[in-house]
C-alpha positions in Angstrom: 180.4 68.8 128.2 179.4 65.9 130.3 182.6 65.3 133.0 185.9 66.6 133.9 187.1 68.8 131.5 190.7 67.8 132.4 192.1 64.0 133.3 195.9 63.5 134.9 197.8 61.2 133.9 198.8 58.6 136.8 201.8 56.3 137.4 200.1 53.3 136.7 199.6 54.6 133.2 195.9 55.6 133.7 194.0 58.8 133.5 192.6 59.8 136.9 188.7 59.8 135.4 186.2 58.9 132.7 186.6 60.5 129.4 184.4 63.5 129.5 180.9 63.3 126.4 180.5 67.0 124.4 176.3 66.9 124.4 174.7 69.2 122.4 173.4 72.3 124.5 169.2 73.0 124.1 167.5 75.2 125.9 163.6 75.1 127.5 160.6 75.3 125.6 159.4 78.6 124.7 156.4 80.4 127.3 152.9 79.9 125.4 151.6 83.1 124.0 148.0 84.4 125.2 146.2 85.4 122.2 149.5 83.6 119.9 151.1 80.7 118.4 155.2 79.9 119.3 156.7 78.3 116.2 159.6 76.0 117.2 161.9 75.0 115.3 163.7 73.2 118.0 165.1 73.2 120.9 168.8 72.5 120.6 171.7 75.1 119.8 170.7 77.2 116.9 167.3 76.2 116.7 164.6 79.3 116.3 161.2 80.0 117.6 158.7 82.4 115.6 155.9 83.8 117.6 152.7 84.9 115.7 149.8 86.2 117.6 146.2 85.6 116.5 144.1 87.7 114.3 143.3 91.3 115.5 146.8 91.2 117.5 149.6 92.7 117.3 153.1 91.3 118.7 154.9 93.4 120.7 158.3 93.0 121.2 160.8 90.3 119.4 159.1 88.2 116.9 161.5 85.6 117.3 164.1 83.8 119.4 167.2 81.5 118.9 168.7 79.2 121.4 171.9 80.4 121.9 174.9 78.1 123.3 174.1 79.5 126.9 171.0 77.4 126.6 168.8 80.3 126.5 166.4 82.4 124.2 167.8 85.1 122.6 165.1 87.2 123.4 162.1 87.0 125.5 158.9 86.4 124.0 156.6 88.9 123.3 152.9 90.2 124.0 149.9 90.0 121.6 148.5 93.4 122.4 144.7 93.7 120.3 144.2 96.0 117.8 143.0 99.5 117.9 141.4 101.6 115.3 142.0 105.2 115.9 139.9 107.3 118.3 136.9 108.1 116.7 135.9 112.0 116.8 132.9 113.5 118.9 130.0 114.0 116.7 128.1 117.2 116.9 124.7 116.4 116.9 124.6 113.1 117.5 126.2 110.0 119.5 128.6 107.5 118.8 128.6 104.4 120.8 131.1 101.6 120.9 130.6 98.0 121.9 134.4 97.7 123.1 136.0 100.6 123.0 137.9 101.4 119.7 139.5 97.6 119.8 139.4 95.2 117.3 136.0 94.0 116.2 134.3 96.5 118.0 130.8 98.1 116.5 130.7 102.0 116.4 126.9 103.3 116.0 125.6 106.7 115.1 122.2 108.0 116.3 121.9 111.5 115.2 119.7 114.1 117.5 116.2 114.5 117.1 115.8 117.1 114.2 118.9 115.8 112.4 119.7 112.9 110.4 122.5 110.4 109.3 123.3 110.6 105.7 126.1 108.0 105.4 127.2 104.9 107.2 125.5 104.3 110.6 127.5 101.6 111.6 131.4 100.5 111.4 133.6 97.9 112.7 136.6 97.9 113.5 139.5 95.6 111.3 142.3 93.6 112.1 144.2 96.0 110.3 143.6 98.7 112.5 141.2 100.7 110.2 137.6 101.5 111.1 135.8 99.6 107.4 134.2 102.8 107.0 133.3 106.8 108.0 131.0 108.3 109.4 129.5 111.9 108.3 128.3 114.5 110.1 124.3 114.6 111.5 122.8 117.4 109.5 119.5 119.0 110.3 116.2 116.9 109.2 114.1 118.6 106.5 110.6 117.6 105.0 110.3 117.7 101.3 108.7 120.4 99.2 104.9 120.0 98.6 103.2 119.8 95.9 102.1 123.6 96.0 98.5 123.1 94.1 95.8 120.7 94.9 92.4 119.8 93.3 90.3 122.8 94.2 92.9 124.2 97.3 96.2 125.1 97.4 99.3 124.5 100.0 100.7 127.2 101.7 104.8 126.6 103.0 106.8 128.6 103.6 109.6 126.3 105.2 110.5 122.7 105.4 112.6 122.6 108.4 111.6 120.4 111.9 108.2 122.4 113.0 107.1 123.9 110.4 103.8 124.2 109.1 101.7 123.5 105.9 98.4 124.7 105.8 95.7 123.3 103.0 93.6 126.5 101.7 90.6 125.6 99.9 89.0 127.6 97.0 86.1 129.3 97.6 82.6 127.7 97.8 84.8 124.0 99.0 86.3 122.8 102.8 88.2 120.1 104.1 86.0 116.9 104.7 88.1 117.3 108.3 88.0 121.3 109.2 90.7 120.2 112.2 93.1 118.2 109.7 94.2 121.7 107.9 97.4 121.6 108.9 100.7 119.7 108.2 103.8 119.5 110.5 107.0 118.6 109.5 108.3 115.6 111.8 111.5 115.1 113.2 111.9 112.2 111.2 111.4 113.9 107.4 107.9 113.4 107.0 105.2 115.7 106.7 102.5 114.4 109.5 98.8 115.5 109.5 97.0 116.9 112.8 96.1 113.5 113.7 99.3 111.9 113.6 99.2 109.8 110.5 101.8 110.4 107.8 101.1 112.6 104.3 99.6 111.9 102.3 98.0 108.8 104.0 95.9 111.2 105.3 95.2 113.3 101.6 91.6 111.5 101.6 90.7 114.1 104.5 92.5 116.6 103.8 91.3 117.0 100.1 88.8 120.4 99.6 85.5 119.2 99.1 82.3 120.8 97.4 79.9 123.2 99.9 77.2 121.3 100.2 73.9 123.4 100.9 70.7 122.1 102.8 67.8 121.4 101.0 65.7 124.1 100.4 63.0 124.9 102.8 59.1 124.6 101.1 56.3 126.6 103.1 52.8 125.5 102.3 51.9 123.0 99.3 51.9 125.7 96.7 55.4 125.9 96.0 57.5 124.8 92.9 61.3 123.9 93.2 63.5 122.6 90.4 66.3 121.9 91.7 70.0 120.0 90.8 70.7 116.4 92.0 73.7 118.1 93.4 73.3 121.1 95.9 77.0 121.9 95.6 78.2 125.3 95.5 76.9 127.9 92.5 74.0 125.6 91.8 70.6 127.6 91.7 67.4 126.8 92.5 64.2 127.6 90.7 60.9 128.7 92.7 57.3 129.2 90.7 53.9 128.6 92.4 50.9 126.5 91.4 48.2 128.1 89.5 46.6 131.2 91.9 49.5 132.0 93.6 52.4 134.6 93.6 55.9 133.7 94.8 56.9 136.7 97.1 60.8 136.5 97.4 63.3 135.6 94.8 62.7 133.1 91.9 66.5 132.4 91.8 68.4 131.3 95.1 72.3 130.4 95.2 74.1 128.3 97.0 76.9 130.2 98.7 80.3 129.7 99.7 79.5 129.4 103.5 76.3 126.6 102.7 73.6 129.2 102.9 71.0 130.1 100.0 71.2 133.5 98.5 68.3 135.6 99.4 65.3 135.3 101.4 62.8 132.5 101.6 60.8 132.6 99.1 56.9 131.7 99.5 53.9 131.4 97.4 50.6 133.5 98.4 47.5 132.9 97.1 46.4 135.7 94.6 43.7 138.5 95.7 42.3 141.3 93.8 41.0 144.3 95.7 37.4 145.1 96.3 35.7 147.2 93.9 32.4 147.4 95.9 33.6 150.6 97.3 35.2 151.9 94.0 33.6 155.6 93.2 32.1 154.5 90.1 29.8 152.1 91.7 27.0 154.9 91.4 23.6 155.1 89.3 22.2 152.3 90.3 25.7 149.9 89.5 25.0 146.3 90.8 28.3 143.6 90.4 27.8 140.4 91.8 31.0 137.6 91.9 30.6 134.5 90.2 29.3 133.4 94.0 26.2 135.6 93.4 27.6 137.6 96.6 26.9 141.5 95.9 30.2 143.7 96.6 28.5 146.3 98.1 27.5 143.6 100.7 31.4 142.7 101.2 33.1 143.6 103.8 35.2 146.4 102.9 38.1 144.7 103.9 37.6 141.7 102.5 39.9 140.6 99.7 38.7 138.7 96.5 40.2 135.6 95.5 42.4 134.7 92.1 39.8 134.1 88.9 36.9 135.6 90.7 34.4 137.0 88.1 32.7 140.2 88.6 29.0 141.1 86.8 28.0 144.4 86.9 24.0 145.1 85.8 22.5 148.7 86.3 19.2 149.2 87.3 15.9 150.3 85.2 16.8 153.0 83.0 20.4 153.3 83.6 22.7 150.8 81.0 26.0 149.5 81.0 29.4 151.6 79.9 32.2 149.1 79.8 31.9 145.7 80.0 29.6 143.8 81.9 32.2 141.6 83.8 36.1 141.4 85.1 38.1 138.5 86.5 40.2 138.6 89.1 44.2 137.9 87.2 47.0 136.6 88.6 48.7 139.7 88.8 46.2 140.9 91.4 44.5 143.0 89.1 41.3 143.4 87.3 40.9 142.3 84.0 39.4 146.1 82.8 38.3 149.3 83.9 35.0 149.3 86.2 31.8 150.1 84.1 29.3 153.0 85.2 25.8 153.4 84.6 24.3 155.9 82.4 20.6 156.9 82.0 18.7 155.5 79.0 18.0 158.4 76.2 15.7 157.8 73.3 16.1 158.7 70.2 14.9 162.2 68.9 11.4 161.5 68.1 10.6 161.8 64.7 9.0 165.2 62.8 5.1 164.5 62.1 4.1 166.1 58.8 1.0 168.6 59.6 2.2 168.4 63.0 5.1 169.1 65.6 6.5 167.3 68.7 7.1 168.5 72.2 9.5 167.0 75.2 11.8 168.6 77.6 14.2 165.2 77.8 15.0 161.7 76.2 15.5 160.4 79.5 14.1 156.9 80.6 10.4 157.5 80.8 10.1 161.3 79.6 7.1 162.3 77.7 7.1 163.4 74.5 3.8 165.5 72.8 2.7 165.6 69.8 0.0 167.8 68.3 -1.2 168.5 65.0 -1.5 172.1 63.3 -4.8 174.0 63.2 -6.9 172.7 60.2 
């Protein structure tokens, strides 16, 4: 009401006032809302206000007012308080980190420890609805993957495929790593099995693959020896020594090539062939003369002289005295002679023949005995 509420009537006839106006009552607008909308529906008696607070808010209080015939709110307007997602729980072996808190829109990460390893989400946001959009599950300890346990030529020993353990590549025998210092494998803290020099397997299987022995090439004394040999000098291949013509191989005519790239045996070498000296032999009596196929008598030699491969003896007796055996031996390539050593024996004539009115008289048959003969009386 705008006036008196009351008016007196005077004697003149007249109220004492103005008439009085009935307005209708309103009351102030509604405080603005941090982080929220006031919805008014107006401002007079009876009229409403609706507050709604922006997304990832939550009102607090009375979520609406009406102006009452005081000229005042019913209720006082509320706070938009932000969202929160419920606390999220400590991880054992790992860390979660928030970017604000556990409050609307905020990022929660997971890094798991060294050694372990995140199989699920590793990252969630909080919603407007006060969920987290997602879980997170527990670190669990990193492992490497079984290896392949058999290799061209090697094999893989493990024995466990948790963080630090070891692989180790065994070759067969008679092959080896390209990389002696690569023989190992190490499982990472990341899952992956890494080779001694750092790089991932099997990026590194190139190295680490067992290779052939390879064995030197074989050593040749002198120019009178004979290999046949492989194009390949891998492991198990043999090699094949013979001499040129005159010689003798002294050592093995079969060498190996061994597991730790050595040849079997000894080295083998050709020596030229020599056949004693039979100038000294016991037969050489009687007059025995044997000249070599240099005209050089071996009773001149030297007595420690040796004679050399396809050397030819001659033997010739001297008068009276022939040869028993043959007349000349060559020097083989066994070292030997090629027969027995002939001896001398004396001549002998044949019995002389009867004379008729006569007879014959000799004591021998010998080279130049004397044989008589003398004829009966009459």
């Amino acid at each position: 009401m705008h006036g008196p509420p009351k008016l007196e009537c005077l004697a003149d006839g007249t109220f004492n006032g103005s008439l009085p106006t009935c307005n209708i009552i309103s009351c102030p607008k509604p405080q603005d809302l941090s982080n929220g909308v006031s919805n008014v529906s107006g401002m007079e008696f009876g009229a409403t206000v609706k507050y709604e607070c922006d997304v990832g808010y939550n009102v607090v209080g009375y979520g609406e007012a009406k102006c009452t015939s005081q000229g005042v709110w019913s209720n006082p307007p509320p706070l938009c308080e932000m969202v929160t997602c419920p606390q999220l729980p400590q991880m054992q072996n790992g860390l979660i980190t928030r970017t604000n808190g556990d409050f609307y829109q905020s990022d929660a990460s997971l890094v798991c420890d060294l050694g372990f390893w995140n199989r699920g989400a590793s990252h969630i946001k909080c919603q407007a609805n006060g969920k987290w959009d997602g879980h997170f599950l527990p670190c669990v300890a990193t492992t490497c993957p079984m290896l392949q346990r058999y290799i061209d030529y090697g094999m893989i020993q493990q024995n466990e495929t948790s963080v630090g353990s070891i692989a180790r590549i065994v070759c067969d025998e008679g092959y080896n790593l390209k990389h002696g210092n690569l023989s190992t494998l190490i499982c990472n803290e990341t899952g992956f099995w890494h080779c001694s020099d750092g790089s991932i397997y099997p990026n590194c299987s190139e190295d680490m693959s067992c290779n052939s022995v390879i064995c030197p090439d074989p050593v040749v004394s002198g120019n009178h020896t004979i290999i046949e040999a492989p194009e390949s000098l891998a492991y198990q291949s043999v090699i094949r020594y013979s001499c040129i013509e005159g010689y003798k191989l002294r050592g093995h005519h079969t060498r190996r090539c061994l597991s730790n790239q050595t040849w079997s045996g000894q080295e083998s070498i050709c020596e030229a062939v020599y056949c004693p000296d039979i100038s000294h032999a016991a037969s050489l009596s009687k007059g025995l003369i044997a000249t070599y196929n240099s005209n050089t008598s071996i009773n001149s030699l030297n007595p420690s002289a040796h004679v050399a491969w396809n050397a030819v003896a001659r033997f010739q007796c001297e008068l009276g005295y022939q040869i028993n055996g043959s007349d000349q031996l060559v020097c083989t390539e066994n070292s030997t002679w090629s027969g027995v050593i002939p001896s001398c024996v004396p001549i002998i004539c044949d019995k002389p023949a009867d004379i008729e009115h006569g007879y014959v008289q000799y004591t021998e048959l010998g080279f130049l005995s004397n044989v008589s003969y003398q004829c009966e009386q009459g």
